[in-house]
C-alpha positions as CSV (number, residue, x, y, z in Angstrom):
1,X,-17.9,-23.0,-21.0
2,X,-14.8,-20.3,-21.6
3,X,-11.3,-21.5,-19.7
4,X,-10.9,-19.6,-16.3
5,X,-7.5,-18.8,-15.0
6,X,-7.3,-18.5,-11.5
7,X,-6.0,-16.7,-8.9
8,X,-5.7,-18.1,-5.3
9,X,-8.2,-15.1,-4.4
10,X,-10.5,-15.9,-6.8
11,X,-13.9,-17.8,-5.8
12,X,-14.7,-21.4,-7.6
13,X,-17.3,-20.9,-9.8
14,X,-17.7,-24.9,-10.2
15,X,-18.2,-28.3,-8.2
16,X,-18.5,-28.8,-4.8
17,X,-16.3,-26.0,-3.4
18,X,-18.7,-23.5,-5.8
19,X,-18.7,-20.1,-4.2
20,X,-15.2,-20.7,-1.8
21,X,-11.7,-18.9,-2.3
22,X,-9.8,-21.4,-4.2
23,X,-6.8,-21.2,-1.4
24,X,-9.4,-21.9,1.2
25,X,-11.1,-25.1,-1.2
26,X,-7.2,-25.9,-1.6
27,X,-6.1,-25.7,2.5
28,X,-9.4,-28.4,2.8
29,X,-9.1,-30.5,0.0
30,X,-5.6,-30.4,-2.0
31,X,-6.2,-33.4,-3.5
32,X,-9.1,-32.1,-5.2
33,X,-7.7,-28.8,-6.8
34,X,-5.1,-31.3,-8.2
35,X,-8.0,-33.3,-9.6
36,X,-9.9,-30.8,-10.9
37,X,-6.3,-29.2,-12.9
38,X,-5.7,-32.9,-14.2
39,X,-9.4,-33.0,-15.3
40,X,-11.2,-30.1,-15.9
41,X,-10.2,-28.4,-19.4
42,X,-12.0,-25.1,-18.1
43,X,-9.9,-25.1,-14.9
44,X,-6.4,-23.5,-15.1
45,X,-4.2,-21.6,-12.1
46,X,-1.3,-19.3,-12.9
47,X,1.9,-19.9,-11.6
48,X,2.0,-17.5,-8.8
49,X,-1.0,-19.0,-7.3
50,X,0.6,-22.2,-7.8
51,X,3.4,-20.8,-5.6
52,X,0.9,-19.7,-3.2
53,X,-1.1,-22.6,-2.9
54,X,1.9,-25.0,-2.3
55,X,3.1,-22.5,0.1
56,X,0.1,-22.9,2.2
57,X,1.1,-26.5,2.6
58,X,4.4,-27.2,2.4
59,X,4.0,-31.4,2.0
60,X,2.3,-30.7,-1.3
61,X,3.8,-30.7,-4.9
62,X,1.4,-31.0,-7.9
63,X,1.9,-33.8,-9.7
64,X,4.0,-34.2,-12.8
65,X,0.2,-34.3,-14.8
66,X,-1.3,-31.7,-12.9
67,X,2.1,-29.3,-14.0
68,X,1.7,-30.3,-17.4
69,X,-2.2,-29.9,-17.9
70,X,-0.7,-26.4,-16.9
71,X,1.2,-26.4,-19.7
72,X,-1.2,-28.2,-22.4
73,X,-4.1,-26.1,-22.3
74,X,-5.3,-24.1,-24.8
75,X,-2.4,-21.4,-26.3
76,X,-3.3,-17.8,-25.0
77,X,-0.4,-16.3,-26.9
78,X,-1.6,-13.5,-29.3
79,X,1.8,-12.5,-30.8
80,X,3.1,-14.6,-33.8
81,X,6.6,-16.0,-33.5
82,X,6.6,-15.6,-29.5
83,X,6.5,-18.7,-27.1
84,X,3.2,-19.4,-25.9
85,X,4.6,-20.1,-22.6
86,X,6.9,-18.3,-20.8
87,X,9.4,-19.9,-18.2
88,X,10.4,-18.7,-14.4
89,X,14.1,-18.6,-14.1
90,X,13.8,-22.0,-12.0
91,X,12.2,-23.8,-15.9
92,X,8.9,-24.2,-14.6
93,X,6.5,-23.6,-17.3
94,X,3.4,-21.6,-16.9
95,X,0.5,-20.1,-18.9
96,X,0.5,-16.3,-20.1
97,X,-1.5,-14.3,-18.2
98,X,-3.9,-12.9,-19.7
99,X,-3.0,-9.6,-18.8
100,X,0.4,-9.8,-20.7
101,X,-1.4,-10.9,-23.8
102,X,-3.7,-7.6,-25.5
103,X,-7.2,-9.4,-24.9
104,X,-10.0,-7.1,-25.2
105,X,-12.6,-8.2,-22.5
């Protein structure tokens, strides 16, 4: 299975909230999404929907190992020398997206 990056728009194409919006799967289950960004090595959200998600419920932060299994999956830089992350003014790390990078679908 190829690593997805989602969007909070985007429709869960795995486990038990198959087929739902992943802001709707996150608004009944938080706890889960986090799970599934701890465990799941095909599982990654960008930043903004990050934002988004923890917007729809203010209470929740992602854990410190939810943040960095952000961070340690695979590198989607395609540039030599350049950072494979980028960082939002605030220092919170996120993956590329993969619209930034030059893949060819």
């Amino acid at each position: 299975m190829n690593k997805k990056i989602y969007e909070w728009n985007n429709k869960l194409e795995f486990g038990k909230y198959k087929g739902v919006h992943l802001d709707e799967a996150f608004q009944k289950d938080p706890d889960y999404i986090e799970k599934c960004l701890i465990e799941n090595n095909d599982f990654s959200i960008t930043a903004d929907t990050r934002k988004h998600l923890e917007d729809l419920i203010p209470r929740f932060t992602f854990s410190e190992n939810a943040l960095k299994s952000i961070v340690n999956q695979k590198k989607y830089s395609s540039k030599p020398g350049e950072s494979e992350f980028k960082l939002y003014p605030s220092g919170d790390p996120f993956i590329q997206p993969l619209d930034d990078i030059g893949f060819d679908e």
